[in-house]
mmCIF file of the N, C-alpha and C atoms, coordinates in Angstrom:
data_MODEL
# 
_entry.id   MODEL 
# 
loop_
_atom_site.group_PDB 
_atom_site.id 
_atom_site.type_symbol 
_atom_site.label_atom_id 
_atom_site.label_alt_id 
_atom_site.label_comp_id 
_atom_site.label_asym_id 
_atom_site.label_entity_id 
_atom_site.label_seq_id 
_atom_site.pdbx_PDB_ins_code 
_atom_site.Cartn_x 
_atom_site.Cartn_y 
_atom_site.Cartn_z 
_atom_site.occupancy 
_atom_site.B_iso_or_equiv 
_atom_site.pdbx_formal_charge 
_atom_site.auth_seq_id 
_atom_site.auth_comp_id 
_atom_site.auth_asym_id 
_atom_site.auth_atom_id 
_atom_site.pdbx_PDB_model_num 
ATOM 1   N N  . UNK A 1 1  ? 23.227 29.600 -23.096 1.00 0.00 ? 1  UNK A N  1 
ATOM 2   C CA . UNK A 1 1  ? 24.421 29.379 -22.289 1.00 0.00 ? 1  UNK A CA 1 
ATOM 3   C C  . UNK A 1 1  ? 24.111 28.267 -21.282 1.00 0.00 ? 1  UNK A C  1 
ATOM 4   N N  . UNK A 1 2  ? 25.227 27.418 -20.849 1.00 0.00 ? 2  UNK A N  1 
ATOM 5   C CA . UNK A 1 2  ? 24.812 26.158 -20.366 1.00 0.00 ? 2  UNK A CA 1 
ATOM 6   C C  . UNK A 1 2  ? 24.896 26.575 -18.555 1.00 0.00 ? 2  UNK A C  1 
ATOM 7   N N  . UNK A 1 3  ? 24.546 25.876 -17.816 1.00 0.00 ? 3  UNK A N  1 
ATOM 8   C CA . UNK A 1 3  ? 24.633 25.635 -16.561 1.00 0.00 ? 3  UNK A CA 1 
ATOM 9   C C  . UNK A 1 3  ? 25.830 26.027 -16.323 1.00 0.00 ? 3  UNK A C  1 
ATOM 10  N N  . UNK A 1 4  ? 26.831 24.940 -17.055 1.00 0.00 ? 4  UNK A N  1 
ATOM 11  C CA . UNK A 1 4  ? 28.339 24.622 -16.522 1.00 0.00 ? 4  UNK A CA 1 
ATOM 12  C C  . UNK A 1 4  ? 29.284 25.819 -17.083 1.00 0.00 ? 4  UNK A C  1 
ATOM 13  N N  . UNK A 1 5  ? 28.580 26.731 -17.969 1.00 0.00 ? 5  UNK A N  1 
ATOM 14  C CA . UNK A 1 5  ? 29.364 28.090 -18.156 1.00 0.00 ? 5  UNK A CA 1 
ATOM 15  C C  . UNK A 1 5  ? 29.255 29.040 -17.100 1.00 0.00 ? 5  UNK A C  1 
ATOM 16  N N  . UNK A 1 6  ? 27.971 28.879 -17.177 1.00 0.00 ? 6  UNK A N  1 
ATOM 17  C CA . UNK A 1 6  ? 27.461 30.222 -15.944 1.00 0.00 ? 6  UNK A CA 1 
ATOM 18  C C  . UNK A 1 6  ? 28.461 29.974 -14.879 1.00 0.00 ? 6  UNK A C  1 
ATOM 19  N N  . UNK A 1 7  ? 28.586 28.798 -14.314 1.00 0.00 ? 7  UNK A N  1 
ATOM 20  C CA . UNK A 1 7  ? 29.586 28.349 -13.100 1.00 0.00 ? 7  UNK A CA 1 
ATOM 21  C C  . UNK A 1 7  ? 30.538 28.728 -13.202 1.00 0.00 ? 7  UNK A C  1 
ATOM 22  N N  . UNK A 1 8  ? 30.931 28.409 -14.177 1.00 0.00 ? 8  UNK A N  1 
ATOM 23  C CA . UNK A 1 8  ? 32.639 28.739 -14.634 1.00 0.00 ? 8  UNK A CA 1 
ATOM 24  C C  . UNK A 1 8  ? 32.826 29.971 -14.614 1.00 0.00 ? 8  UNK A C  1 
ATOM 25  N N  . UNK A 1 9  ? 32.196 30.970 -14.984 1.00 0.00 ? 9  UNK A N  1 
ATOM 26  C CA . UNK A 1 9  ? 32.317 32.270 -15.117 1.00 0.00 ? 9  UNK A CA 1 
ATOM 27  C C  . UNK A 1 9  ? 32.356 32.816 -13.696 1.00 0.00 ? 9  UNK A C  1 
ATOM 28  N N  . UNK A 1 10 ? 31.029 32.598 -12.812 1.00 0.00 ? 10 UNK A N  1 
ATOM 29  C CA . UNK A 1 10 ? 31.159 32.997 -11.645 1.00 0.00 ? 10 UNK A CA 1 
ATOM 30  C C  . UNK A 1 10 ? 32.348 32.494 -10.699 1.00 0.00 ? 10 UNK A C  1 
ATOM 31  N N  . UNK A 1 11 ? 33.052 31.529 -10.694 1.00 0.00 ? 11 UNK A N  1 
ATOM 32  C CA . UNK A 1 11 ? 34.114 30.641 -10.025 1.00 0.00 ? 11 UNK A CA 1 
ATOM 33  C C  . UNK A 1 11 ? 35.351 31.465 -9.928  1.00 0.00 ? 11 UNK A C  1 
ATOM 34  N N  . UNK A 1 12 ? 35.548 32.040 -11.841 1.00 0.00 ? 12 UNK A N  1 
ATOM 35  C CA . UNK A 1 12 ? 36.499 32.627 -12.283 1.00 0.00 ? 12 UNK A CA 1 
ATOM 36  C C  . UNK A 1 12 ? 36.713 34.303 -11.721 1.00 0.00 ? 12 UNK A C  1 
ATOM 37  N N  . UNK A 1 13 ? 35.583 34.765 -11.836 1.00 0.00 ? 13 UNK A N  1 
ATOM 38  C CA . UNK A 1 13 ? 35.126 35.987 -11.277 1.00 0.00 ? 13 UNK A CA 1 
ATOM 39  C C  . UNK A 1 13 ? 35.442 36.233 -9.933  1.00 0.00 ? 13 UNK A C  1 
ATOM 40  N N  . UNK A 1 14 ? 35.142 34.610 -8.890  1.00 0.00 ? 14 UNK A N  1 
ATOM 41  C CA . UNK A 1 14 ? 35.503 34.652 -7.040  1.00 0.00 ? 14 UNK A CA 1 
ATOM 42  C C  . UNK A 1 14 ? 36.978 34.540 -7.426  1.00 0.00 ? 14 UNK A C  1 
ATOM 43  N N  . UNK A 1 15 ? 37.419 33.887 -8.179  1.00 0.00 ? 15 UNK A N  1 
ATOM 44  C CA . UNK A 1 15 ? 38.714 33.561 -8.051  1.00 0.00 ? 15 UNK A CA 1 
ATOM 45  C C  . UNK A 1 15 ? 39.508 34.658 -8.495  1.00 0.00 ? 15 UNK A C  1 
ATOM 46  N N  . UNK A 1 16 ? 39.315 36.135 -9.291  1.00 0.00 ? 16 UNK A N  1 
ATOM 47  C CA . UNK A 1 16 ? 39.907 37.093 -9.623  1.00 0.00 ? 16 UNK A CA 1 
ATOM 48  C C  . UNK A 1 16 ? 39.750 38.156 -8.312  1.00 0.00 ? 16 UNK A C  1 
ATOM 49  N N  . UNK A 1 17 ? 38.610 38.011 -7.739  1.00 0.00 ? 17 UNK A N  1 
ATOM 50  C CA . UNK A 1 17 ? 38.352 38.779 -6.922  1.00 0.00 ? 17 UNK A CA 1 
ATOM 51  C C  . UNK A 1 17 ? 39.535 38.594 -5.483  1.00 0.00 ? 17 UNK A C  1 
ATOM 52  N N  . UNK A 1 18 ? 39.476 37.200 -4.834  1.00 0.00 ? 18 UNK A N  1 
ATOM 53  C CA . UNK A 1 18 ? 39.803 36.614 -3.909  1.00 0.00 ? 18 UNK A CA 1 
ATOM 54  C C  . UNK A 1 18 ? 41.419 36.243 -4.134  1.00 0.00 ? 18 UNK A C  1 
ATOM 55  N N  . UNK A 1 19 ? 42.209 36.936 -5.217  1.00 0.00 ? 19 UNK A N  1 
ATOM 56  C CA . UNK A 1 19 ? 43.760 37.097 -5.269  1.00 0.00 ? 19 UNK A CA 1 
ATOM 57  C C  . UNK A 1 19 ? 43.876 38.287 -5.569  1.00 0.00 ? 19 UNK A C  1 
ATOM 58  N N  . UNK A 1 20 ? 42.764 39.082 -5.288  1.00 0.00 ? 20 UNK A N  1 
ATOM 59  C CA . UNK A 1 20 ? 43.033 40.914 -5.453  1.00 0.00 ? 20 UNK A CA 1 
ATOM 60  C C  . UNK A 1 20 ? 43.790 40.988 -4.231  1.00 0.00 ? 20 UNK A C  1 
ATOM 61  N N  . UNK A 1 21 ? 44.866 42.174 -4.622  1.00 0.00 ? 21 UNK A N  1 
ATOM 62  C CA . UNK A 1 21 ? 46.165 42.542 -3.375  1.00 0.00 ? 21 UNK A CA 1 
ATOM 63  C C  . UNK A 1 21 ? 45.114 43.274 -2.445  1.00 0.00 ? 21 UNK A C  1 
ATOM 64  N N  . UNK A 1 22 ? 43.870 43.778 -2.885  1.00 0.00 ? 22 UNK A N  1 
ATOM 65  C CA . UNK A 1 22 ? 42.840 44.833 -1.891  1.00 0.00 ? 22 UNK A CA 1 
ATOM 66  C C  . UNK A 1 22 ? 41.832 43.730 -1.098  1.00 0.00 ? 22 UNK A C  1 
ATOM 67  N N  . UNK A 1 23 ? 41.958 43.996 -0.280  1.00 0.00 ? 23 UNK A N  1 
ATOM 68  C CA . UNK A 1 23 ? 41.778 43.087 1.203   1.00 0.00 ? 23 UNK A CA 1 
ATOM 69  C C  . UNK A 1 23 ? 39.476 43.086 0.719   1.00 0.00 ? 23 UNK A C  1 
ATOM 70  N N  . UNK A 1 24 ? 39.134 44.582 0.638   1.00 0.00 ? 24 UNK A N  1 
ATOM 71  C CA . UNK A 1 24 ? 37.962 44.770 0.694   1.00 0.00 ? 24 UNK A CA 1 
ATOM 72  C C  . UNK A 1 24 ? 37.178 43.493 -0.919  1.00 0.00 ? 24 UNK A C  1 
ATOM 73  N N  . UNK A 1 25 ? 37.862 43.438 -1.744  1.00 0.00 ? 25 UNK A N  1 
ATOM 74  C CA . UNK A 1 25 ? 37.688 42.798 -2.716  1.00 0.00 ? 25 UNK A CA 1 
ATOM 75  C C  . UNK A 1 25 ? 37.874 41.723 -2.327  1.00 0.00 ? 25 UNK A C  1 
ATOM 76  N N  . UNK A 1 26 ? 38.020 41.244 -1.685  1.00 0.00 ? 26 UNK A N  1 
ATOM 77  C CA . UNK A 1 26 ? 38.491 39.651 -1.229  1.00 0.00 ? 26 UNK A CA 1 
ATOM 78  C C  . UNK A 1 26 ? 37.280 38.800 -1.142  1.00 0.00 ? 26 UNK A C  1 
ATOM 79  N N  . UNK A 1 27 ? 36.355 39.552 0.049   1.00 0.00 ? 27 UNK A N  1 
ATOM 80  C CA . UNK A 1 27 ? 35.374 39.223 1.173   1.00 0.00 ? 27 UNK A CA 1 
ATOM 81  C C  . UNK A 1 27 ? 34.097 39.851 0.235   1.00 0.00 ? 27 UNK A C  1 
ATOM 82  N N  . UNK A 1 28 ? 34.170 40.187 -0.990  1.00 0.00 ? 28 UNK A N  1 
ATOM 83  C CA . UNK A 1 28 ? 33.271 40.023 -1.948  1.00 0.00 ? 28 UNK A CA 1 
ATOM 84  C C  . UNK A 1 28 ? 32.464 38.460 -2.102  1.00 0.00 ? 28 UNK A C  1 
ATOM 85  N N  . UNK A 1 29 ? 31.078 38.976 -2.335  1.00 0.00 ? 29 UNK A N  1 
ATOM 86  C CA . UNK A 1 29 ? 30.383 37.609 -3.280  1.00 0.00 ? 29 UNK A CA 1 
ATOM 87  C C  . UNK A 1 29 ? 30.075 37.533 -4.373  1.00 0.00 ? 29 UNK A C  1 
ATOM 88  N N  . UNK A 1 30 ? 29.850 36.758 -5.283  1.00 0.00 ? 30 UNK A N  1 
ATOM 89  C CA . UNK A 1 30 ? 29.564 36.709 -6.553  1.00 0.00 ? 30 UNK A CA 1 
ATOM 90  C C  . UNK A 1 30 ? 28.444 35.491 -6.742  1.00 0.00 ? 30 UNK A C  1 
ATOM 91  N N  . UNK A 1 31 ? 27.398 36.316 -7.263  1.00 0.00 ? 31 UNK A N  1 
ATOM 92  C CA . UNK A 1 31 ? 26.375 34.667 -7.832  1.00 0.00 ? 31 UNK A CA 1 
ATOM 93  C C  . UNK A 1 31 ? 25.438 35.537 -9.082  1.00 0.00 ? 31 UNK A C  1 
ATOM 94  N N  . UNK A 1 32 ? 25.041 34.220 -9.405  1.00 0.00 ? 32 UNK A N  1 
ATOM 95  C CA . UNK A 1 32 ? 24.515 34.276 -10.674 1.00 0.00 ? 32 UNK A CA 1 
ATOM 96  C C  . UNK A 1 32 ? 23.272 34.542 -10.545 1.00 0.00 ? 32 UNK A C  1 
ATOM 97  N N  . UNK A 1 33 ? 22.134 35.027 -11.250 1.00 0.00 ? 33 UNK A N  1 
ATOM 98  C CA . UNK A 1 33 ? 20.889 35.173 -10.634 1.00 0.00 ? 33 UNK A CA 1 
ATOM 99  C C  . UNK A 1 33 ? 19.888 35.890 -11.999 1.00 0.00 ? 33 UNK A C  1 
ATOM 100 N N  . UNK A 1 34 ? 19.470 34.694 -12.667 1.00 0.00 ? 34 UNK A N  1 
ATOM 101 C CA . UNK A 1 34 ? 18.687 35.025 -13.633 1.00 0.00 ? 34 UNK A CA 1 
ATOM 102 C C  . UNK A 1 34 ? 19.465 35.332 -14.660 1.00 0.00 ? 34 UNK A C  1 
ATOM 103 N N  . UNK A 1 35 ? 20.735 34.850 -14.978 1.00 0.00 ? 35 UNK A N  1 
ATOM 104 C CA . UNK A 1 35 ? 21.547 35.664 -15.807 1.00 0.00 ? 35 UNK A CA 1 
ATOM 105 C C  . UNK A 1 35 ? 22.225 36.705 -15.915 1.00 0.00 ? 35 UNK A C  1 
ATOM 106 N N  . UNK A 1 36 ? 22.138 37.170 -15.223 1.00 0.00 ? 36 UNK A N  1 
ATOM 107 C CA . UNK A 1 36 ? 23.006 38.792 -13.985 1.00 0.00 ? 36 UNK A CA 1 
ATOM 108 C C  . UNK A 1 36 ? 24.266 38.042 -13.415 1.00 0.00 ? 36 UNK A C  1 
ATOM 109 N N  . UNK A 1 37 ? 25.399 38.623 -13.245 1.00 0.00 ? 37 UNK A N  1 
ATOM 110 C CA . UNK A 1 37 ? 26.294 38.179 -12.394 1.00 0.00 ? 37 UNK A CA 1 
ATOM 111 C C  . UNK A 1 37 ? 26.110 39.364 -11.372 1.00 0.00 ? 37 UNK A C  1 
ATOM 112 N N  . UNK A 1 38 ? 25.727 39.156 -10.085 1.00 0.00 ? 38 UNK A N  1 
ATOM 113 C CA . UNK A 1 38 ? 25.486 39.656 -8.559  1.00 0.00 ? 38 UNK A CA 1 
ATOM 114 C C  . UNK A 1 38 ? 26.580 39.773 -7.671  1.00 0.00 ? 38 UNK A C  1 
ATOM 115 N N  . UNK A 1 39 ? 26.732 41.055 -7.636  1.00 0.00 ? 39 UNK A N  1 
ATOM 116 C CA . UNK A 1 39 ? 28.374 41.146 -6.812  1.00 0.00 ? 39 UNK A CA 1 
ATOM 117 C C  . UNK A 1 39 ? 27.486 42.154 -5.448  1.00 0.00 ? 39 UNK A C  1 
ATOM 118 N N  . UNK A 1 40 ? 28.237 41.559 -4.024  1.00 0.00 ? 40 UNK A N  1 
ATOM 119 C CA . UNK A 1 40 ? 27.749 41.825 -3.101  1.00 0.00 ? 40 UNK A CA 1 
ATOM 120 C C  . UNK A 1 40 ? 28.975 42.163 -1.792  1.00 0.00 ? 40 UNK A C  1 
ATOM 121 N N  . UNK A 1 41 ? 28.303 42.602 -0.741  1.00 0.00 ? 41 UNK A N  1 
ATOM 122 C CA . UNK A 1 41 ? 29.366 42.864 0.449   1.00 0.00 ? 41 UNK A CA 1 
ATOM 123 C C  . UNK A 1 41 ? 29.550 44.126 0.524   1.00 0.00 ? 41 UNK A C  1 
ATOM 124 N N  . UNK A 1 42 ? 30.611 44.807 1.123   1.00 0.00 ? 42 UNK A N  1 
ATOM 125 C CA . UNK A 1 42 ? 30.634 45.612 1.793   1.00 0.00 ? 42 UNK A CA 1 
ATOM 126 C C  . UNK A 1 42 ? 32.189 45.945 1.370   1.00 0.00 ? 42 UNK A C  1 
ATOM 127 N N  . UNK A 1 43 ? 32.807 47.306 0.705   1.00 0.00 ? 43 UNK A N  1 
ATOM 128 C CA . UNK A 1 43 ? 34.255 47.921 1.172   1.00 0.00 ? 43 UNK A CA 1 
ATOM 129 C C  . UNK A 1 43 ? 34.380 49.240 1.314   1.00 0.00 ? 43 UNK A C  1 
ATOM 130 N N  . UNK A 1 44 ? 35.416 50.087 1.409   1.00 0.00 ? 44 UNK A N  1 
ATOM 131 C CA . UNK A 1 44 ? 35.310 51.435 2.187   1.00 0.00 ? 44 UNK A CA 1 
ATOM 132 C C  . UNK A 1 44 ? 35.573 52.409 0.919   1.00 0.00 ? 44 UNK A C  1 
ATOM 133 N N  . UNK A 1 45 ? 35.858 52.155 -0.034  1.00 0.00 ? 45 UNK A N  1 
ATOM 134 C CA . UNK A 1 45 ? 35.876 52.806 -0.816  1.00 0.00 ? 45 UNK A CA 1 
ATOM 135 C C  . UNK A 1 45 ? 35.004 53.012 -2.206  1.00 0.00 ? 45 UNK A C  1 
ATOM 136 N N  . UNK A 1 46 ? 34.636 54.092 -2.450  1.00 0.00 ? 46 UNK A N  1 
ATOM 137 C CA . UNK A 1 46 ? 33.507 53.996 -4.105  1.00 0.00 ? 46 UNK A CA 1 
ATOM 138 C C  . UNK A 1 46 ? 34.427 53.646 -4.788  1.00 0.00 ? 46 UNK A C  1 
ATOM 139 N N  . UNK A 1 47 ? 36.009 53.584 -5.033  1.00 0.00 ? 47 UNK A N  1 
ATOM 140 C CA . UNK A 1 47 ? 36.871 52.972 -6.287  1.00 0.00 ? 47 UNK A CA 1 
ATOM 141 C C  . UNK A 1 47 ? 37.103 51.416 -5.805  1.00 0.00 ? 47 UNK A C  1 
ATOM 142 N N  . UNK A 1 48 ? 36.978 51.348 -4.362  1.00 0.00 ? 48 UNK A N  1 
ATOM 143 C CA . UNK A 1 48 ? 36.650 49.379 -4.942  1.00 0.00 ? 48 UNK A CA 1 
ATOM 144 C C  . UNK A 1 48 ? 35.796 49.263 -5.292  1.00 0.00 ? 48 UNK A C  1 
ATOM 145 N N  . UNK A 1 49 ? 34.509 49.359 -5.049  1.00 0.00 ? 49 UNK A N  1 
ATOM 146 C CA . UNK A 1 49 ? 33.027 49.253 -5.415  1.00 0.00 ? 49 UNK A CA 1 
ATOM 147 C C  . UNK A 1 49 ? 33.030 49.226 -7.016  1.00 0.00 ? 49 UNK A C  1 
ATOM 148 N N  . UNK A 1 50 ? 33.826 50.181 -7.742  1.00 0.00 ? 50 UNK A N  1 
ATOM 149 C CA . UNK A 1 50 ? 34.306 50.086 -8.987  1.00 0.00 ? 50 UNK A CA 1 
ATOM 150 C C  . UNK A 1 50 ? 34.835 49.185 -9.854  1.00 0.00 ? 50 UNK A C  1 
ATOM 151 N N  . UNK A 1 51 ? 35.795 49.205 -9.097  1.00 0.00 ? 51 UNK A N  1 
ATOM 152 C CA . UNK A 1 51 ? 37.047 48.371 -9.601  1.00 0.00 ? 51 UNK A CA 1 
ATOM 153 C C  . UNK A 1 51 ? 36.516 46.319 -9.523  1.00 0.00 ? 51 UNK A C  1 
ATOM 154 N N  . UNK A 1 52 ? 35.926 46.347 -8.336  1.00 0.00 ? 52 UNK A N  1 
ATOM 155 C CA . UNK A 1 52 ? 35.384 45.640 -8.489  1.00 0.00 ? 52 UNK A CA 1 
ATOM 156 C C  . UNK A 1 52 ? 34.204 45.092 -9.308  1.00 0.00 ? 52 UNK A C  1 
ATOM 157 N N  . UNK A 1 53 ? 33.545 45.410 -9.791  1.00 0.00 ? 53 UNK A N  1 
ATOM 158 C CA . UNK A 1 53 ? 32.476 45.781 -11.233 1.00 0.00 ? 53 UNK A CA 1 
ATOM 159 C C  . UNK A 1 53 ? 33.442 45.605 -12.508 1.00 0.00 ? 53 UNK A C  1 
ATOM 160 N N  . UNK A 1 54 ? 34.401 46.245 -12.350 1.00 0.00 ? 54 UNK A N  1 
ATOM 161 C CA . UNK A 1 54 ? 35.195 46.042 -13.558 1.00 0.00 ? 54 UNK A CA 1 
ATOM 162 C C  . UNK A 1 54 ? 36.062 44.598 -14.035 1.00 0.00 ? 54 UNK A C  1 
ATOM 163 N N  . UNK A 1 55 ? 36.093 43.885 -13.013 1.00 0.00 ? 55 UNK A N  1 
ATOM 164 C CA . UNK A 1 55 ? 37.130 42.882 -12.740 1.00 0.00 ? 55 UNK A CA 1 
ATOM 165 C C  . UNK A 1 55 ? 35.428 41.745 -13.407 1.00 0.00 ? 55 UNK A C  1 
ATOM 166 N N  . UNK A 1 56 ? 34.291 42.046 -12.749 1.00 0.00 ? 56 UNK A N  1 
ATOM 167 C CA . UNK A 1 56 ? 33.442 40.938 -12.901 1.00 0.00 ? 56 UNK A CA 1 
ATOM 168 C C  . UNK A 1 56 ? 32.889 41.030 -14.504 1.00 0.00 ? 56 UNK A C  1 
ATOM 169 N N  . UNK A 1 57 ? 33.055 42.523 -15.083 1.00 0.00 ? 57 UNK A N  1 
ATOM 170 C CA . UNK A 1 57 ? 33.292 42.738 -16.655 1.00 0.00 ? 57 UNK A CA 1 
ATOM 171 C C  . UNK A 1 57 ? 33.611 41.877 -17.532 1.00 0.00 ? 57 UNK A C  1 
ATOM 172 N N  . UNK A 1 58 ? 35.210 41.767 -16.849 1.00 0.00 ? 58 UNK A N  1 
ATOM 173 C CA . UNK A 1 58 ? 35.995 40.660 -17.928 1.00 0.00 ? 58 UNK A CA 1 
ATOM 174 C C  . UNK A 1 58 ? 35.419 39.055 -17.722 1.00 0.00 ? 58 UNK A C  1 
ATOM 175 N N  . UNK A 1 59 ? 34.583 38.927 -16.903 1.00 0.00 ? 59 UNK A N  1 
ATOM 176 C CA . UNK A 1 59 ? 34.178 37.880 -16.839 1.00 0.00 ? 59 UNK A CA 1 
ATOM 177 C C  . UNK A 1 59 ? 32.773 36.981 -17.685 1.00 0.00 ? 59 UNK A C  1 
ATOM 178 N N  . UNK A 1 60 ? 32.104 38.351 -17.813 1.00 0.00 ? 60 UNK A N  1 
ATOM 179 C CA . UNK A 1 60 ? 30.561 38.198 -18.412 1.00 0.00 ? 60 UNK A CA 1 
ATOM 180 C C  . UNK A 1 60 ? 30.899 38.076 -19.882 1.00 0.00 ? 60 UNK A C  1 
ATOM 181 N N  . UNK A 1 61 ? 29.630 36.949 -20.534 1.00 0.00 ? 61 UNK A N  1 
ATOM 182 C CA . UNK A 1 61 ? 29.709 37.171 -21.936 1.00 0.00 ? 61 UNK A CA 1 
ATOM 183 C C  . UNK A 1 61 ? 28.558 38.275 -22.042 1.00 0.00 ? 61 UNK A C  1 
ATOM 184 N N  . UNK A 1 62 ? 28.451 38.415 -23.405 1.00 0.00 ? 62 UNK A N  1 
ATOM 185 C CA . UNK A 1 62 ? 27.644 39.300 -23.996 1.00 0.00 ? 62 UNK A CA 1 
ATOM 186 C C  . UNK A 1 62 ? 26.307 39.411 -23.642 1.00 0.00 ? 62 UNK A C  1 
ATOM 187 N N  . UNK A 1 63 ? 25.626 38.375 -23.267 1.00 0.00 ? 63 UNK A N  1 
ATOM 188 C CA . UNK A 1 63 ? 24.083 38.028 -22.777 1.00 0.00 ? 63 UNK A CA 1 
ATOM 189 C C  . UNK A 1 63 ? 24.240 37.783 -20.855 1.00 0.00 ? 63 UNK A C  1 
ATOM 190 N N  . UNK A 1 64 ? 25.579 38.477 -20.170 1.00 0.00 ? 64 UNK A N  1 
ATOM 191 C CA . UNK A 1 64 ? 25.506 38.588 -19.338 1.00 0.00 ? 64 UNK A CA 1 
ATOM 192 C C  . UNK A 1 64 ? 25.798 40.071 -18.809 1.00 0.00 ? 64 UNK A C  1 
ATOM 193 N N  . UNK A 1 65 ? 24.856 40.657 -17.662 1.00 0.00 ? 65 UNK A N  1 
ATOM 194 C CA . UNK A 1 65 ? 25.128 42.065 -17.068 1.00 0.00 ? 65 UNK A CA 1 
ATOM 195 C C  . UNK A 1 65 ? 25.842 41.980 -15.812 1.00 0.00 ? 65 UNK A C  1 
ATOM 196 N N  . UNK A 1 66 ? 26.193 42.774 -15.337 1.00 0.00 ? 66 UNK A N  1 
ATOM 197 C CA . UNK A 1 66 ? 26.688 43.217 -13.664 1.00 0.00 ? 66 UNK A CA 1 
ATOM 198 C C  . UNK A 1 66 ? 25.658 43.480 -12.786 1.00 0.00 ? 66 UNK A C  1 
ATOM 199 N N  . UNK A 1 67 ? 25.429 43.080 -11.900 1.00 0.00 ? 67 UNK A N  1 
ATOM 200 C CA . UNK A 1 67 ? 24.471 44.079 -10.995 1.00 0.00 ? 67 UNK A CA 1 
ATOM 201 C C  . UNK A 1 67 ? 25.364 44.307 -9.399  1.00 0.00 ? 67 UNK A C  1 
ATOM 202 N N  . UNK A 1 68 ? 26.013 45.613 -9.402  1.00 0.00 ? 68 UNK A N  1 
ATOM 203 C CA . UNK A 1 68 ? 26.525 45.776 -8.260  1.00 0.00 ? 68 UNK A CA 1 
ATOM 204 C C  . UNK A 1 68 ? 26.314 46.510 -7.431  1.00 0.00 ? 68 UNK A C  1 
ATOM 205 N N  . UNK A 1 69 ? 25.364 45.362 -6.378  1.00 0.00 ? 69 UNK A N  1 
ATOM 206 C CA . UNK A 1 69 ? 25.319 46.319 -4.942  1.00 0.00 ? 69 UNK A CA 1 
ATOM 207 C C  . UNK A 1 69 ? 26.169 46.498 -3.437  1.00 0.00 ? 69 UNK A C  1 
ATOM 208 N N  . UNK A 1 70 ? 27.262 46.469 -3.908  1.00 0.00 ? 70 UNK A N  1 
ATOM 209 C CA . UNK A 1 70 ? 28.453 46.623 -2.814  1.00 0.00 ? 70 UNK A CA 1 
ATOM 210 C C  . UNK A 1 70 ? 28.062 47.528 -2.410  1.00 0.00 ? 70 UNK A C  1 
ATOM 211 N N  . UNK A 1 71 ? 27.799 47.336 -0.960  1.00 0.00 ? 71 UNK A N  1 
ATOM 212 C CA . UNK A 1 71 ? 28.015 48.708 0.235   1.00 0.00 ? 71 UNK A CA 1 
ATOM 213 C C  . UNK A 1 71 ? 29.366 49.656 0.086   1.00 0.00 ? 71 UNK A C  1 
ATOM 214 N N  . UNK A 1 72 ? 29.127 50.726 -0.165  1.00 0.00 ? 72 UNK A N  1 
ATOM 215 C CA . UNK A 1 72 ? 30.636 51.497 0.487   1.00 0.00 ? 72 UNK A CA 1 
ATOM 216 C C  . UNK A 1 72 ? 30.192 52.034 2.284   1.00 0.00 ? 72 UNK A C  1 
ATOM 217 N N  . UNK A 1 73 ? 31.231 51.576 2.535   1.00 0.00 ? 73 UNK A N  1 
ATOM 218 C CA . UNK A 1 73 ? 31.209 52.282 4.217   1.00 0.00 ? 73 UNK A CA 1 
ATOM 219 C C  . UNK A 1 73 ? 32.808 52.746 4.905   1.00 0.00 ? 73 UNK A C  1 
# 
């Protein structure tokens, strides 16, 4: 997978996140890291923490994982 995919994917991923109607999903990060897509920050609920994981799903190809350490607080 090239450089300029990985980007694209993660871009697409901030950009699904950051027109979520849920405020806590917004102020999410997303980066790439060894081939992992890395979702980070902080929201108040374990179903954003979720939901969010799920949204970065549709984003990964097949030779890409999730790793999500969103705080719930």
């Amino acid at each position: 997978m090239t450089d300029a995919t990985v980007i694209n994917m993660v871009d697409k991923a901030k950009q699904a996140l950051g027109e979520s109607a849920i405020y806590d999903l917004r102020r999410l990060k997303v980066e790439d890291q060894s081939g992992s897509l890395v979702i980070s920050g902080a929201v108040s609920r374990f179903y954003h923490k979720q939901l969010a994981q799920e949204i970065l799903l549709e984003f990964c190809s097949s030779s890409h994982e999730v790793i999500n350490t969103v705080d719930v607080r």
